[in-house]
C-alpha angles and dihedrals in degrees: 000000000000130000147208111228113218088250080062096252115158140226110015125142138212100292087061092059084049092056089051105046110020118216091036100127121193095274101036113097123275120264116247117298097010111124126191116224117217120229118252123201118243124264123230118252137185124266095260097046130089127219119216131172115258133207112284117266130194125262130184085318104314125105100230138181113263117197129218120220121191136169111263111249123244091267099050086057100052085044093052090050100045097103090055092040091047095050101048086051084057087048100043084060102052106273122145122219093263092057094048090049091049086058103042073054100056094234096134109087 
């Protein structure tokens, strides 16, 4: 569970309400101007976007999680692909499977 404090800081979590107000225990209700935040599944995104979590909105009553989706830079991408990029340039110089797992491994010193 994840929570809103009354100065507006998020997320913070239960041990957080604990810290402010000593004695509040998860099922007792919440001290003025906390606010629980409901959970939201995640939406699906495209191979080159990245989810992130948003600010809280409002619905139907309820403060719930947004999410964020945004298209990957350039150099996420080339970071995501590195493994593949890395081995087809070990293949492309003569390396078998087992060498190219030796070295993913760590095993070549």
């Amino acid at each position: 569970m994840r929570y809103i404090a009354p100065n507006g800081d998020y997320p913070r979590h239960y041990g957080d309400i604990q810290l402010a107000h000593s004695g509040w225990q998860l099922g007792d209700v919440l001290p003025e101007g906390w606010v629980e935040v409901a959970d939201t599944p995640l939406p699906t995104i495209a191979d080159d976007e990245i989810i992130f979590e948003g600010t809280p909105a409002e619905v139907d009553g309820v403060m719930a999680q947004t999410w964020e989706v945004r298209k990957m830079t350039a150099e996420e991408i080339e970071r995501k692909n590195a493994p593949q990029t890395v081995k087809a340039k070990l293949v492309a110089l003569g390396l078998n499977e087992a060498e190219i797992e030796a070295l993913s491994r760590g095993l070549v010193r």
